[in-house]
Backbone as a ProteinNet text record, in pm:
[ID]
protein_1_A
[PRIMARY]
XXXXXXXXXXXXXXXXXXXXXXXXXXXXXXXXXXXXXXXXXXXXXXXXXXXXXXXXXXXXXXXXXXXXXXXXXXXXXXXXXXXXXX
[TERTIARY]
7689.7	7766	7674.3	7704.5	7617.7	7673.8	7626.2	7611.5	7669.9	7733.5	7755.9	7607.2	7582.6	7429.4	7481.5	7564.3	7616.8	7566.3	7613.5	7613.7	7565.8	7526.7	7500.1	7566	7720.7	7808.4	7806.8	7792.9	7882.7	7973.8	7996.8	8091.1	8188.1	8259.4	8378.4	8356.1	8314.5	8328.8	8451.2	8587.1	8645.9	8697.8	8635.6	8688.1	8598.2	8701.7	8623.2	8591.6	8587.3	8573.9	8534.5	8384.7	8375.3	8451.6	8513	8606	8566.5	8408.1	8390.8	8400.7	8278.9	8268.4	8373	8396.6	8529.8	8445.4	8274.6	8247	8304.1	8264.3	8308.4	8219.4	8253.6	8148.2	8152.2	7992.7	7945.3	7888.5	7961.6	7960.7	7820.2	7738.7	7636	7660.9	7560.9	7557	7613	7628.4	7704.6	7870.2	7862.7	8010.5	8102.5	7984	8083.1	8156	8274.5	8325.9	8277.5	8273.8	8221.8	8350.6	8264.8	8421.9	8464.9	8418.7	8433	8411.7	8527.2	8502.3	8529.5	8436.4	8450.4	8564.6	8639.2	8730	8614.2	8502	8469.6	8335.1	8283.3	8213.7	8299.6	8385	8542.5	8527.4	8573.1	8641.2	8507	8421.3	8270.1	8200	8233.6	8193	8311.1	8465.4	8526.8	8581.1	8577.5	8587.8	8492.7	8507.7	8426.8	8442.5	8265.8	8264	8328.9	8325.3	8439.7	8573.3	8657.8	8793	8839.5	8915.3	8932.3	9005.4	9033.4	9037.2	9222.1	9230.9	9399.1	9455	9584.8	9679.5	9790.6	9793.1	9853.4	10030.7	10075.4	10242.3	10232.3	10266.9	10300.9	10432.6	10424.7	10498.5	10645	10634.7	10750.7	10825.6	10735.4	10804.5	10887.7	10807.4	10875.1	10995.1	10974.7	11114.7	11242.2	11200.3	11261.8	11331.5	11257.8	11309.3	11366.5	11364.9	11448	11596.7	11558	11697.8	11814.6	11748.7	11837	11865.9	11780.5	11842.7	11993.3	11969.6	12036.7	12172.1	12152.1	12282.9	12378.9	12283.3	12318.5	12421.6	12328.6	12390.7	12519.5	12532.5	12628.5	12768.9	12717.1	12863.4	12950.4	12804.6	12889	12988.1	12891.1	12970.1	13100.3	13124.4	13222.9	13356	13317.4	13373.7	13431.1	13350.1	13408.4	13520.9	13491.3	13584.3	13714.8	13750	13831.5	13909.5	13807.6	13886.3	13939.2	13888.7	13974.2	14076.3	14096.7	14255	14364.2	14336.3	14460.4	14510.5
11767	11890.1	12000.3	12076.9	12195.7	12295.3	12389	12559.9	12647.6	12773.5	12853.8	12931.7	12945.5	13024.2	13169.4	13210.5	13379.4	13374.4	13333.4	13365.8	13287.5	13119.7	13069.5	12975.4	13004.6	12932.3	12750.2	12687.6	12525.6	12475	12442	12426.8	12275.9	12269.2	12123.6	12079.4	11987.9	11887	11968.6	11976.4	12010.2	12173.3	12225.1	12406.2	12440.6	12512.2	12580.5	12710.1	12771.3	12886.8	12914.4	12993.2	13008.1	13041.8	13003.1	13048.7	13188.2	13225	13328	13457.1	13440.2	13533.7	13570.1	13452.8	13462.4	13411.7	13387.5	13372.5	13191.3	13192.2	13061	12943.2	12852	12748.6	12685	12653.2	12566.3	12442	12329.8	12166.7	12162.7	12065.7	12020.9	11910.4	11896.8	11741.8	11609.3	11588.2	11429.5	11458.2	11598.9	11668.8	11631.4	11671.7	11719.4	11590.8	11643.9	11546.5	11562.2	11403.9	11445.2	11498.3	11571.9	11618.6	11560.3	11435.6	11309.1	11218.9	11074.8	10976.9	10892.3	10831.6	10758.1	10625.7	10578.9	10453.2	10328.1	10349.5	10192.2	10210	10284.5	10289.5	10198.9	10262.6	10186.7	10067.7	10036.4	9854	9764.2	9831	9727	9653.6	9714.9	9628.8	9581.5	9566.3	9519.3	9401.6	9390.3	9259.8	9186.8	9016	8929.7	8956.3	8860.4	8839.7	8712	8638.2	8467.1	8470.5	8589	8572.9	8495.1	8445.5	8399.4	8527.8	8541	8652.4	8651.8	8783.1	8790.8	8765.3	8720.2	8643.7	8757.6	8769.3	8880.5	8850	8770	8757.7	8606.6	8589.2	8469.7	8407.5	8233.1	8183.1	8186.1	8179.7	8232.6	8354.6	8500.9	8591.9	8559.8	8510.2	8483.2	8420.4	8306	8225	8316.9	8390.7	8439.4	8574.1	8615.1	8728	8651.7	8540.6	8453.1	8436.5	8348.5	8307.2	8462.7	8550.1	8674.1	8726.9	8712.9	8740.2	8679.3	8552.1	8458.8	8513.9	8509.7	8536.1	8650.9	8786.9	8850.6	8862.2	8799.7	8696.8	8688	8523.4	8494.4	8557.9	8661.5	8751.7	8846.2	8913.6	8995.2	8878.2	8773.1	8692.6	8616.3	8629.2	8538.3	8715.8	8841.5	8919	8964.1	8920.7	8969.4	8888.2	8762.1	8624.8	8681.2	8698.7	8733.8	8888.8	8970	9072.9	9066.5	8973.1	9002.1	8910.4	8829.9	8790.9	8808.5	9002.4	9092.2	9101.7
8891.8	8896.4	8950.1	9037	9091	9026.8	9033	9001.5	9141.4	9106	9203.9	9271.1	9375.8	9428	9404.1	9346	9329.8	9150.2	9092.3	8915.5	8864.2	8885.9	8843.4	8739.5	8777.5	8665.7	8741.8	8602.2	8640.9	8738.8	8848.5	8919	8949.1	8937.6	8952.1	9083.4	9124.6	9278.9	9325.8	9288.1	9357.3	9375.1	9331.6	9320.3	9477.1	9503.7	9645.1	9633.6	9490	9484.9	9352.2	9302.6	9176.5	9096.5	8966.9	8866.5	8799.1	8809.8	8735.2	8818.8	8940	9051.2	9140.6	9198.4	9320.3	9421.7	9427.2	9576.4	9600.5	9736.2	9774.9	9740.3	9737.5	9682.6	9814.7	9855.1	10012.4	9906.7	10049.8	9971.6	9990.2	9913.9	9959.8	10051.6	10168.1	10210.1	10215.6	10106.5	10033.4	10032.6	10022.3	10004.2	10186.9	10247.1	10437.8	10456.2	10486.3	10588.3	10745	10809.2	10892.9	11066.6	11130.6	11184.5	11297.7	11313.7	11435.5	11402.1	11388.4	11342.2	11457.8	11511.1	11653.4	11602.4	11702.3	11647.7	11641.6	11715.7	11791.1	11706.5	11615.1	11479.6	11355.9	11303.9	11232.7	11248.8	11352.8	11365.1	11436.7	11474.6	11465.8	11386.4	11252.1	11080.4	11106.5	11121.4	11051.2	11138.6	11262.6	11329.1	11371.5	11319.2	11326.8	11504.8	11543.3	11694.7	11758.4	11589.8	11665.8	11697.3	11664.3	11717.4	11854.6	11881.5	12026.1	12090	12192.8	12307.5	12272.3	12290.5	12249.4	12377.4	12353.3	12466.2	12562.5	12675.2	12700.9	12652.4	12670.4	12593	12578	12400.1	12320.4	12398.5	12408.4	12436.3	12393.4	12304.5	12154.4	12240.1	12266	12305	12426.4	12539	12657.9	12678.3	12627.4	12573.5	12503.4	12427.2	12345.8	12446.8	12526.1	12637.7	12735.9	12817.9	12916	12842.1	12755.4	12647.2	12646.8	12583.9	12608.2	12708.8	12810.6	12924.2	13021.4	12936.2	13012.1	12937.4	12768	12715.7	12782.7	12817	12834.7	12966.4	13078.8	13183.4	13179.8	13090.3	13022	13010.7	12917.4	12853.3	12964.7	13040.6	13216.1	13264.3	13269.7	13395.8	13305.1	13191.4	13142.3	13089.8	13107.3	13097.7	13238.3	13349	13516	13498.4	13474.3	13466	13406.6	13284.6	13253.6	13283	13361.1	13365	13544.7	13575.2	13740.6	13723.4	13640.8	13645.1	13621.5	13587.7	13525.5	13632
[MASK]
++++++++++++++++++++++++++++++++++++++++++++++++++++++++++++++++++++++++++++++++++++++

């Protein structure tokens, strides 16, 4: 727990402002946030180097985007069908 540098009162980790005086309370050190957190600091501890190399589009997806396409296909051409025989 630190002290205010104005009065000398006890101060709470989290008060930003002495309770007795009014002056402001400055964090120590251990306190700063820092005011730039690079991304590629972050995720350097946290990803292994053995991953295998990511895939630009899963087979699964592709399939899965043809198939709908086709349905989609499908429904125009089975709706022209039925509507030019009015």
């Amino acid at each position: 727990m630190s002290t205010c540098g104005h009065c000398g009162e006890a101060l709470d980790p989290r008060w930003k402002f002495c309770i007795v005086c009014g002056s402001p309370v400055t964090p120590t050190q251990t306190e700063t946030i820092p005011s730039v957190i690079r991304l590629d600091d972050v995720l350097a501890d946290d990803e292994p180097d053995d991953l295998p190399p990511k895939k630009k589009a899963d087979v699964a997806v592709v399939v899965g985007v043809v198939v709908a396409t086709g349905g989609v296909a499908l429904i125009i051409a089975v709706a022209i069908a039925v509507f030019s025989q009015r």
